[in-house]
CHARMM-style PDB file with segment names, atoms N, HN, CA, C and O in Angstrom:
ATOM      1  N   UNK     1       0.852  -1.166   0.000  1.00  0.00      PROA
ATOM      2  CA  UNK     1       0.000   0.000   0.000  1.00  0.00      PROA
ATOM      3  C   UNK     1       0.902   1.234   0.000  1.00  0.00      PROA
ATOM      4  O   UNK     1       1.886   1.403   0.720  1.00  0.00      PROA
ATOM      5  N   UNK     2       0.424   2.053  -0.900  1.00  0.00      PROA
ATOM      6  HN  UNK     2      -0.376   1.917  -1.484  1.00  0.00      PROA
ATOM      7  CA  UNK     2       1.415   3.221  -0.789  1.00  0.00      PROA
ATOM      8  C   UNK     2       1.163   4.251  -0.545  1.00  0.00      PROA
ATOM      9  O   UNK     2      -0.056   4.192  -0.381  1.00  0.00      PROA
ATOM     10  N   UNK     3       1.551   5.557  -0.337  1.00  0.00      PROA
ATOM     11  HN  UNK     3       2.541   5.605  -0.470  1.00  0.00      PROA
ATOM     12  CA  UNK     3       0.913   6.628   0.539  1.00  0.00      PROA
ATOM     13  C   UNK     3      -0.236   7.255   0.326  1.00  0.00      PROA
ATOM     14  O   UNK     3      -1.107   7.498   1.161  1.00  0.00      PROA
ATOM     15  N   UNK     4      -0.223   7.606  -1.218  1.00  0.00      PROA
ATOM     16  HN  UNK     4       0.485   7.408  -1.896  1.00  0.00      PROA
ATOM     17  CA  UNK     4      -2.157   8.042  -1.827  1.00  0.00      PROA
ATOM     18  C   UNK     4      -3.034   6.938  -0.848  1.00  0.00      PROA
ATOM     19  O   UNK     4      -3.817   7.230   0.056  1.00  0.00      PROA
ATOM     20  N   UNK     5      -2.640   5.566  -1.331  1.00  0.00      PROA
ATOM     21  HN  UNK     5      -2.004   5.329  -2.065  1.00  0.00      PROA
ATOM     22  CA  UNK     5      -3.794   4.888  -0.927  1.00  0.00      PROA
ATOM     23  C   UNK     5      -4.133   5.105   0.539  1.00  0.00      PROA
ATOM     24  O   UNK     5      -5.341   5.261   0.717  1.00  0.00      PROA
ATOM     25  N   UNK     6      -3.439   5.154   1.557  1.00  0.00      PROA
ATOM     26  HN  UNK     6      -2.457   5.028   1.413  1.00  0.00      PROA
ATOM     27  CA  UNK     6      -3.606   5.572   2.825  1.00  0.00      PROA
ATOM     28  C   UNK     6      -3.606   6.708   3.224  1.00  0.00      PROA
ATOM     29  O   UNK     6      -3.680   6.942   4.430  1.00  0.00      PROA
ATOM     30  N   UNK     7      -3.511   7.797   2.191  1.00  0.00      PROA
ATOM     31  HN  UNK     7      -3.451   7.607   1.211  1.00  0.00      PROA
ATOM     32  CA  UNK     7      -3.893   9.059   2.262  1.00  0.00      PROA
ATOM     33  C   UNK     7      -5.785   9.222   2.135  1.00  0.00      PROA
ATOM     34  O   UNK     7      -6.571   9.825   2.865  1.00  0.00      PROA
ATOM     35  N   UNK     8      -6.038   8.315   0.759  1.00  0.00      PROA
ATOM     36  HN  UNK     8      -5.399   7.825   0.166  1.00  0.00      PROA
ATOM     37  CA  UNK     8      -7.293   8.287   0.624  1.00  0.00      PROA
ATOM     38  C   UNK     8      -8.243   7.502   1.574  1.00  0.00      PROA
ATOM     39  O   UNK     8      -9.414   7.872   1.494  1.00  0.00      PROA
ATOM     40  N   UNK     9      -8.008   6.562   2.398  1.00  0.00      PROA
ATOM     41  HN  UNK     9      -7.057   6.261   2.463  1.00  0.00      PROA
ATOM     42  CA  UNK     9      -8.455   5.414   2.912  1.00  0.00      PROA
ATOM     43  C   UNK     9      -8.640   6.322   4.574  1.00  0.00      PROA
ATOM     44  O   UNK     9      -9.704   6.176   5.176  1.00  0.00      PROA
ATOM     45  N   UNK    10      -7.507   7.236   5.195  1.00  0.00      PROA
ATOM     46  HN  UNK    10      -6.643   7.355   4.705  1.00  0.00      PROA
ATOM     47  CA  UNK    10      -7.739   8.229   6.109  1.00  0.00      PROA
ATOM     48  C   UNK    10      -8.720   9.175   5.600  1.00  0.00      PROA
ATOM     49  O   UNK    10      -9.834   9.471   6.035  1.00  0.00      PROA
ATOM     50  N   UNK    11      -8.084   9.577   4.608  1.00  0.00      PROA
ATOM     51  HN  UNK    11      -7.180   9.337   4.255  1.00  0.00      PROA
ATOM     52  CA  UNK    11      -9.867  10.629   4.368  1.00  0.00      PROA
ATOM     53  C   UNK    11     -11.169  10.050   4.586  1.00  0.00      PROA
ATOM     54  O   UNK    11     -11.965  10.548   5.382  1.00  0.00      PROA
ATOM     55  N   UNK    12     -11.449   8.875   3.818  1.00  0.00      PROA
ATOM     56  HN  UNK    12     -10.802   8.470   3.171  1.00  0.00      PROA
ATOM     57  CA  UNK    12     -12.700   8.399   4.121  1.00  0.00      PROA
ATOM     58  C   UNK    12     -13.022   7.966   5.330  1.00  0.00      PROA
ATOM     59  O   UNK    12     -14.202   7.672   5.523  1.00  0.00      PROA
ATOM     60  N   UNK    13     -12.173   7.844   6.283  1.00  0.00      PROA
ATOM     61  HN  UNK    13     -11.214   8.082   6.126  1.00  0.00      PROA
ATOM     62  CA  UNK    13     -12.405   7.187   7.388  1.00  0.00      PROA
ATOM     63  C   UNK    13     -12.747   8.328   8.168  1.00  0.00      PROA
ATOM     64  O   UNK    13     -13.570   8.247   9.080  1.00  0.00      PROA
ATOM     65  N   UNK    14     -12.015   9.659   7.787  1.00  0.00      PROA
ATOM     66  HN  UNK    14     -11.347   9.725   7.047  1.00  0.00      PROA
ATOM     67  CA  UNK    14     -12.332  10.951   8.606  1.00  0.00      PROA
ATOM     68  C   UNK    14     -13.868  11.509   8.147  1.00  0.00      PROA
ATOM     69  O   UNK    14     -14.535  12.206   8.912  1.00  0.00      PROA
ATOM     70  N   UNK    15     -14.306  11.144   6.901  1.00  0.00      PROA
ATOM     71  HN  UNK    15     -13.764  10.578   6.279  1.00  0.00      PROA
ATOM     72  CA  UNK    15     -15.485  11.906   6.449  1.00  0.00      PROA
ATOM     73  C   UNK    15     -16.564  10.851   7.461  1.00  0.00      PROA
ATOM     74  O   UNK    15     -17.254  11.360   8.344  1.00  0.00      PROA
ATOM     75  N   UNK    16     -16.582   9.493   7.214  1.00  0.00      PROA
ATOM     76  HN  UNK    16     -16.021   9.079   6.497  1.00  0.00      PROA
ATOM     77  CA  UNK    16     -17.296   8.659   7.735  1.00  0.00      PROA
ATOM     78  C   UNK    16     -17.847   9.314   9.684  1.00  0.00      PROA
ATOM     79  O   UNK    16     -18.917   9.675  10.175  1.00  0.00      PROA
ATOM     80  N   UNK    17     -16.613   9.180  10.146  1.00  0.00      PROA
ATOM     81  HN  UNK    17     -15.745   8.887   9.747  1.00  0.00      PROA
ATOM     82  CA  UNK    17     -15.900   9.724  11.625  1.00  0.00      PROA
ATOM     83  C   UNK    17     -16.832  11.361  11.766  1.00  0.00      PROA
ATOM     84  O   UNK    17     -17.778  11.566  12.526  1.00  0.00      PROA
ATOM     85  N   UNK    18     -16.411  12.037  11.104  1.00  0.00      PROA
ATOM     86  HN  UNK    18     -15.642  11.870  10.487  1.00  0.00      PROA
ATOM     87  CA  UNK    18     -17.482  13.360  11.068  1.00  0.00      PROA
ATOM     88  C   UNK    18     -18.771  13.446  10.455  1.00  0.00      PROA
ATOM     89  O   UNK    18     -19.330  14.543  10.473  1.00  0.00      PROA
ATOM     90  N   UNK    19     -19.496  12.189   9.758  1.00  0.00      PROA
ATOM     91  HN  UNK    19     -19.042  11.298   9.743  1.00  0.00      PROA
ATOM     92  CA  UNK    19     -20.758  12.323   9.730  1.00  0.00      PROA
ATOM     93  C   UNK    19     -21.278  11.659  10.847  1.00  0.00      PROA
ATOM     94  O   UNK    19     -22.121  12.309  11.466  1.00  0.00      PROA
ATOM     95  N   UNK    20     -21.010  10.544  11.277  1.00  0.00      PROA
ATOM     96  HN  UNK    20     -20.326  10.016  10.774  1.00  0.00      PROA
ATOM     97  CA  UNK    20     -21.352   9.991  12.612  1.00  0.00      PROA
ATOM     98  C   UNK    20     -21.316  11.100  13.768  1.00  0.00      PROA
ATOM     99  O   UNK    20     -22.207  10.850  14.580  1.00  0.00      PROA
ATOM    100  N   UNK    21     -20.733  12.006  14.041  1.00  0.00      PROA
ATOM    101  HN  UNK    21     -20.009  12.209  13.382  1.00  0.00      PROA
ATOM    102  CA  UNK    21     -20.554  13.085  15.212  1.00  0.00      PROA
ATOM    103  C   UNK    21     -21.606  14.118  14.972  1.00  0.00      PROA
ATOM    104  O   UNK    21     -22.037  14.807  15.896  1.00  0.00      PROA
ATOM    105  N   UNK    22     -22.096  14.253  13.528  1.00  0.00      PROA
ATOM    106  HN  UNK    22     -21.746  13.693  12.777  1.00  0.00      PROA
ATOM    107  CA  UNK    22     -22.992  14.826  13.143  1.00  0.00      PROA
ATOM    108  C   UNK    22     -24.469  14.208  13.306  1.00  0.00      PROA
ATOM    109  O   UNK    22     -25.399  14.795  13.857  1.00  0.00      PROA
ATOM    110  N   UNK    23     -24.520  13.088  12.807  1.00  0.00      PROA
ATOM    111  HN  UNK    23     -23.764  12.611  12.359  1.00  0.00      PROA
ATOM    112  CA  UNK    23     -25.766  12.292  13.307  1.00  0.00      PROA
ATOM    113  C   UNK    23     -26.054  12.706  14.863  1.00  0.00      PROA
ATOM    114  O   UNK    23     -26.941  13.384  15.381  1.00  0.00      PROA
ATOM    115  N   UNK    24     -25.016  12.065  15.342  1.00  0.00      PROA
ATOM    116  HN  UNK    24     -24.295  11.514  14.921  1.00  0.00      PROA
ATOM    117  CA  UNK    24     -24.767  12.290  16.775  1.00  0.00      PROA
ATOM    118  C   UNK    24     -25.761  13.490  17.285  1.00  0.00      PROA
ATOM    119  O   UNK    24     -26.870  13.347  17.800  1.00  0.00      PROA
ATOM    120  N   UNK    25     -25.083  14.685  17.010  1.00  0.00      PROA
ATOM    121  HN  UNK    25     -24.182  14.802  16.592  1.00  0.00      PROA
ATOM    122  CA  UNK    25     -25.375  15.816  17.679  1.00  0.00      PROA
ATOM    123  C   UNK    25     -26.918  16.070  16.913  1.00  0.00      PROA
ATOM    124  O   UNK    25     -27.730  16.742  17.549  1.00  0.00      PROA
ATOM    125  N   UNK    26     -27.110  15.815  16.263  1.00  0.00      PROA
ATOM    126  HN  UNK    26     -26.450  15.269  15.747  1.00  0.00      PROA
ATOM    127  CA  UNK    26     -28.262  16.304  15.563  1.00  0.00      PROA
ATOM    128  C   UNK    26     -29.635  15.346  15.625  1.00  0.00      PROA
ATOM    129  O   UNK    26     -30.554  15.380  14.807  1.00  0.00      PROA
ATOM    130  N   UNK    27     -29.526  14.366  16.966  1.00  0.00      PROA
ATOM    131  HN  UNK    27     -28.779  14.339  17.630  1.00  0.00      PROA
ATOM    132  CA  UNK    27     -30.244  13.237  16.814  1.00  0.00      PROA
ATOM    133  C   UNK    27     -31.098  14.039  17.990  1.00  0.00      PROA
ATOM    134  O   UNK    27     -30.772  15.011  18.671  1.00  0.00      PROA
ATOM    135  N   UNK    28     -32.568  13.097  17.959  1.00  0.00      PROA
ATOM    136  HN  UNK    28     -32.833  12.307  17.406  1.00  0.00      PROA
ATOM    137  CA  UNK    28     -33.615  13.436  18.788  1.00  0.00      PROA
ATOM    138  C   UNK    28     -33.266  13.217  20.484  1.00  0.00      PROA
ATOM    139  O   UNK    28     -33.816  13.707  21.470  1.00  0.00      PROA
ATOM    140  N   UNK    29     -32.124  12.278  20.360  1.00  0.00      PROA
ATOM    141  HN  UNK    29     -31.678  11.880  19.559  1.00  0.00      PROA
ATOM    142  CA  UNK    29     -31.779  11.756  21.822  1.00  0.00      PROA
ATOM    143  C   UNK    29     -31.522  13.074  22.422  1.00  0.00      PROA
ATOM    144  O   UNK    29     -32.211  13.713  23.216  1.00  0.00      PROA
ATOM    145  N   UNK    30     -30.429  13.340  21.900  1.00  0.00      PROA
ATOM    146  HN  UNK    30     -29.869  12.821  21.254  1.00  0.00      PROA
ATOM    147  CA  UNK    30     -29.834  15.016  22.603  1.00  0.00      PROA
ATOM    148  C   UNK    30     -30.173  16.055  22.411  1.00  0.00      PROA
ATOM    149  O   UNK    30     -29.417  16.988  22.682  1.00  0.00      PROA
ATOM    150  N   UNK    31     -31.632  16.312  21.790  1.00  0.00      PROA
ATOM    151  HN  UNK    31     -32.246  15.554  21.570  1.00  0.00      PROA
ATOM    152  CA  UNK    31     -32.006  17.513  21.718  1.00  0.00      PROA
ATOM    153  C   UNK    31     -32.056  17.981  23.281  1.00  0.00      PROA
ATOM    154  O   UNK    31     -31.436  18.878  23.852  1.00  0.00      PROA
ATOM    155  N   UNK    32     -32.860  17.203  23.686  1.00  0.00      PROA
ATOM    156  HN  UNK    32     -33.364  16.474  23.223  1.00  0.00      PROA
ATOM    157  CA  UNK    32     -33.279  17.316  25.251  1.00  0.00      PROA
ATOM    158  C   UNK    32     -32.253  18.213  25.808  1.00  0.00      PROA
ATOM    159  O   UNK    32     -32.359  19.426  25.991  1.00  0.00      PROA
ATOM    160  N   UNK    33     -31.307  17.497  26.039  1.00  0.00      PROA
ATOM    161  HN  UNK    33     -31.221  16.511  25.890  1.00  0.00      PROA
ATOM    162  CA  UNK    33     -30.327  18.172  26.102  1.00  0.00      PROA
ATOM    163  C   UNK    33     -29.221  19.104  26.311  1.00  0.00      PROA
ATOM    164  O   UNK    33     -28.648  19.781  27.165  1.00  0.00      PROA
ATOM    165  N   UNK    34     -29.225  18.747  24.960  1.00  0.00      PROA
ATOM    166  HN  UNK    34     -29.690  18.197  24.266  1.00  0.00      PROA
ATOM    167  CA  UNK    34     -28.618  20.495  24.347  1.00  0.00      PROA
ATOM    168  C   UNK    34     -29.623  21.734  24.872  1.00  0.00      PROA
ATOM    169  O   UNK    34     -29.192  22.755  25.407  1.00  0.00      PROA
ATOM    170  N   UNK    35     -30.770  21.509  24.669  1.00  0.00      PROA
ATOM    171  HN  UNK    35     -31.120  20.679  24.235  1.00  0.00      PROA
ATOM    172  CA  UNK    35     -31.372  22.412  24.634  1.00  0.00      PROA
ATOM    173  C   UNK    35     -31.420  23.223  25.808  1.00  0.00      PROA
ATOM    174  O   UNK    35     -31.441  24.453  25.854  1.00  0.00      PROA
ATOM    175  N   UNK    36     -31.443  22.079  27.129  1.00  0.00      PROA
ATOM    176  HN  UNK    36     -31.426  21.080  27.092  1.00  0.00      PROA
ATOM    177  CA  UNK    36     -30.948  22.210  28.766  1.00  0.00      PROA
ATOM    178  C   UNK    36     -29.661  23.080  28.836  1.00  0.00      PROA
ATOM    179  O   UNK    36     -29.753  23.955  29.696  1.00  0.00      PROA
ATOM    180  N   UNK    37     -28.426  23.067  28.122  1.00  0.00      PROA
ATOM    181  HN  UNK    37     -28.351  22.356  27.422  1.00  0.00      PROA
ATOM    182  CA  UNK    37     -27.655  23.506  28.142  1.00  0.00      PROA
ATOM    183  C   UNK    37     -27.598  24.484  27.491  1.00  0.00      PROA
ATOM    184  O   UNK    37     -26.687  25.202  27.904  1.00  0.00      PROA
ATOM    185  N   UNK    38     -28.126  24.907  26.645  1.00  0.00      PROA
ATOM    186  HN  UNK    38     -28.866  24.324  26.310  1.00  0.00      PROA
ATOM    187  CA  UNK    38     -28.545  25.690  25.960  1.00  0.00      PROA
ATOM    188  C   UNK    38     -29.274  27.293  26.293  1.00  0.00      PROA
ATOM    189  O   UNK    38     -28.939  28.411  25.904  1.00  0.00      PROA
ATOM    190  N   UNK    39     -30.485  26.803  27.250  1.00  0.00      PROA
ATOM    191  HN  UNK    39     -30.757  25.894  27.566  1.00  0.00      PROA
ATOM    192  CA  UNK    39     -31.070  27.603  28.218  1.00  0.00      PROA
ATOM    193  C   UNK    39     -30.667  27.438  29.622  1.00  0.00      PROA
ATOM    194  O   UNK    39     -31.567  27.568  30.452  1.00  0.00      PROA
ATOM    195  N   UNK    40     -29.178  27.107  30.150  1.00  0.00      PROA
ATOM    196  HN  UNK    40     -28.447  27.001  29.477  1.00  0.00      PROA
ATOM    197  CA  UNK    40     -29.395  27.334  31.258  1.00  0.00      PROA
ATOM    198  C   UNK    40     -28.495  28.589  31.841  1.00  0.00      PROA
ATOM    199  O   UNK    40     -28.122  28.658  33.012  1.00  0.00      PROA
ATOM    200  N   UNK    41     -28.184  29.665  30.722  1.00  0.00      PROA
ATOM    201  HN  UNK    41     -28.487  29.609  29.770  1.00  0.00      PROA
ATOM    202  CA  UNK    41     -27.930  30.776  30.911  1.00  0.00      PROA
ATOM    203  C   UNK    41     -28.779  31.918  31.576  1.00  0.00      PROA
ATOM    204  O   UNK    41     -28.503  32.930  32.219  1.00  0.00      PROA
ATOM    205  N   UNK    42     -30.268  31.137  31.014  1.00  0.00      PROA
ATOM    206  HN  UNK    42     -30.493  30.314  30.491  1.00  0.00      PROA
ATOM    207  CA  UNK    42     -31.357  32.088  31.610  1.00  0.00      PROA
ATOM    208  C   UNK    42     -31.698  31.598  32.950  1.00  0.00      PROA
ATOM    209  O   UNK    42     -32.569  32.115  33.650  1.00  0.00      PROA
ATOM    210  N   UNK    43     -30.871  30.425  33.342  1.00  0.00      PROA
ATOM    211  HN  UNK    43     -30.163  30.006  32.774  1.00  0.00      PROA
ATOM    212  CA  UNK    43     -31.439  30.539  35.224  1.00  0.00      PROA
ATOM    213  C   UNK    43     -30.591  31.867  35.942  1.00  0.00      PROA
ATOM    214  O   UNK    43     -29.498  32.433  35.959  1.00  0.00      PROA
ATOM    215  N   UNK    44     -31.607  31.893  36.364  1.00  0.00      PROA
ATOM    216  HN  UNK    44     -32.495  31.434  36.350  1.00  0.00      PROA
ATOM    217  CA  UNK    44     -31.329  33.112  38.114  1.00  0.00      PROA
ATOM    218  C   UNK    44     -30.048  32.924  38.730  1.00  0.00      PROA
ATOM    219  O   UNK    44     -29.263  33.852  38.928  1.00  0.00      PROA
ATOM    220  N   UNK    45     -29.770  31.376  39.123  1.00  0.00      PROA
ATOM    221  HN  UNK    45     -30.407  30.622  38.962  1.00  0.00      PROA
ATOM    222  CA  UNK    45     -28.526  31.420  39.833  1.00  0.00      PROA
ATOM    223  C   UNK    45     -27.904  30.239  39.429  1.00  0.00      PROA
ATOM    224  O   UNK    45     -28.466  29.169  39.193  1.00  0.00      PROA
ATOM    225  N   UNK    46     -26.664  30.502  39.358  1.00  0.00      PROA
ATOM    226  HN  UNK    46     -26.207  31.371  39.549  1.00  0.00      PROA
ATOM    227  CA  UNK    46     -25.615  29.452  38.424  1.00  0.00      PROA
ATOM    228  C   UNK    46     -25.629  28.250  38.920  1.00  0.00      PROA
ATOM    229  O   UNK    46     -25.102  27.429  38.170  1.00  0.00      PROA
ATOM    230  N   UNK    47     -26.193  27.665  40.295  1.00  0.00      PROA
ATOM    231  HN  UNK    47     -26.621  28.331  40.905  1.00  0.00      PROA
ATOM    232  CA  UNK    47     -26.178  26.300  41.111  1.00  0.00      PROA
ATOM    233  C   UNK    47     -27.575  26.201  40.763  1.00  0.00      PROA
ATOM    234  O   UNK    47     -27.776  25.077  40.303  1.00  0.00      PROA
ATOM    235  N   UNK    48     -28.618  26.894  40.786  1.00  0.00      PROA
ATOM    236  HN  UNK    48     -28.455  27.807  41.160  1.00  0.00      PROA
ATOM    237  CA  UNK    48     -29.884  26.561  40.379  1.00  0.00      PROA
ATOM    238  C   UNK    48     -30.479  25.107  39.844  1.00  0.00      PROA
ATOM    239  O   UNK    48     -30.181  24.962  38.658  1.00  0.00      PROA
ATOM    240  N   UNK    49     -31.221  24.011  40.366  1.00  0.00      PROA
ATOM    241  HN  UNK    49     -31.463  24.129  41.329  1.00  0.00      PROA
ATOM    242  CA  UNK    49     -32.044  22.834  39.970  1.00  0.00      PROA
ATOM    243  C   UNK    49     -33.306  23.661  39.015  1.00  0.00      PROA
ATOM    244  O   UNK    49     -33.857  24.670  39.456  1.00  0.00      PROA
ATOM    245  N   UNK    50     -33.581  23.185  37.939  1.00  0.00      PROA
ATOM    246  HN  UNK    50     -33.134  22.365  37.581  1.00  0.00      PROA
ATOM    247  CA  UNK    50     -34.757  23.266  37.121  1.00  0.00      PROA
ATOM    248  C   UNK    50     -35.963  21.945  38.373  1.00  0.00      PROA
ATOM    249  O   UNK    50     -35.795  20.802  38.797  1.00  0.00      PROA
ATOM    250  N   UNK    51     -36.948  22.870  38.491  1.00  0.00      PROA
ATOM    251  HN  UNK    51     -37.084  23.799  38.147  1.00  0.00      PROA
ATOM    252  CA  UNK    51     -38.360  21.976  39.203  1.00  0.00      PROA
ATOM    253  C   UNK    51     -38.252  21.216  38.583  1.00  0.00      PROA
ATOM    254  O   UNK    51     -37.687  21.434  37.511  1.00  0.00      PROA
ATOM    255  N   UNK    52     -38.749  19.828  38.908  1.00  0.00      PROA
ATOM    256  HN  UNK    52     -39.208  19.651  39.779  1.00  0.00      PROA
ATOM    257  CA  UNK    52     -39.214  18.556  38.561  1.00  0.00      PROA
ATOM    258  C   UNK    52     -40.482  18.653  37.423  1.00  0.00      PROA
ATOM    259  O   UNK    52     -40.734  17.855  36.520  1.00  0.00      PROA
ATOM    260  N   UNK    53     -41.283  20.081  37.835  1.00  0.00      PROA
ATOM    261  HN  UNK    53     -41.078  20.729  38.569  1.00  0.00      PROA
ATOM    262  CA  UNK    53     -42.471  19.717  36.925  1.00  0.00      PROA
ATOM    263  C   UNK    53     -41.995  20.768  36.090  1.00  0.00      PROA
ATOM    264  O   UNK    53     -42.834  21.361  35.411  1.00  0.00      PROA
ATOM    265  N   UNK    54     -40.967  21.057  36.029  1.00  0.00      PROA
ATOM    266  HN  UNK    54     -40.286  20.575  36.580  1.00  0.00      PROA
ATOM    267  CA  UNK    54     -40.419  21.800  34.504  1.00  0.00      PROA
ATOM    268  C   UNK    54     -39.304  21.769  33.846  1.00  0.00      PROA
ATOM    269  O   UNK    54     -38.743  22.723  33.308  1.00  0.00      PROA
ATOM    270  N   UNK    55     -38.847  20.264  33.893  1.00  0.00      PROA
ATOM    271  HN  UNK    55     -39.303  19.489  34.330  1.00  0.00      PROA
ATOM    272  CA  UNK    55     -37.769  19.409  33.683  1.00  0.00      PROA
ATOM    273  C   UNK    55     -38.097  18.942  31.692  1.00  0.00      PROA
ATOM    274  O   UNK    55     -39.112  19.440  31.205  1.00  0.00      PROA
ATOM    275  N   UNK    56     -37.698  18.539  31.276  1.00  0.00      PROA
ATOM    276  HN  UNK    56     -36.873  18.134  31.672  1.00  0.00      PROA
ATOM    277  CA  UNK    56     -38.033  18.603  29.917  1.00  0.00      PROA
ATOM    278  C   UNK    56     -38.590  16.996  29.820  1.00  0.00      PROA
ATOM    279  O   UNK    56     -38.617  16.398  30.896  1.00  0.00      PROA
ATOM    280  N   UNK    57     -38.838  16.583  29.146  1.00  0.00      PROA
ATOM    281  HN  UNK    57     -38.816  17.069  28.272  1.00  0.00      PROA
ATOM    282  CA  UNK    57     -38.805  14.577  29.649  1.00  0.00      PROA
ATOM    283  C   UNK    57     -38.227  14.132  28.259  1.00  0.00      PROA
ATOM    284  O   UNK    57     -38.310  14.657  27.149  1.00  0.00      PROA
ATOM    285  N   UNK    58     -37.552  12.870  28.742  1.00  0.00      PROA
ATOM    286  HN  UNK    58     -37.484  12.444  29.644  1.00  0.00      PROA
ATOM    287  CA  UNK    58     -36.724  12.427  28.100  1.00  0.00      PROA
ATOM    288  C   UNK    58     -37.036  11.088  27.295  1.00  0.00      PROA
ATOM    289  OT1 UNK    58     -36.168  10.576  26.589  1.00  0.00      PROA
TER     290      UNK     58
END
């Protein structure tokens, strides 16, 4: 095997590798989430618990 070929054979393995991280992040599992992390700039105080009955469900 010579270097193109394992030049090309890393690329695909990197495109493969970054659509999976993309699935990933963009899947229904972690919206939840993200979205938690997302809004938890707008709590009051930085140690702050979100209530139980306004917890997102998972």
């Amino acid at each position: 095997m010579d270097y193109q070929t394992l030049r090309g054979v890393m690329t695909a393995l990197l495109l493969v590798l970054f659509i999976g991280v993309v699935w990933w992040a963009y899947g229904k599992r972690q919206q939840s989430r993200f979205d938690q992390a997302a809004n938890s700039i707008f709590d009051d105080e930085p140690g702050a618990k979100t209530p139980r009955s306004q917890e997102p469900k998972q």
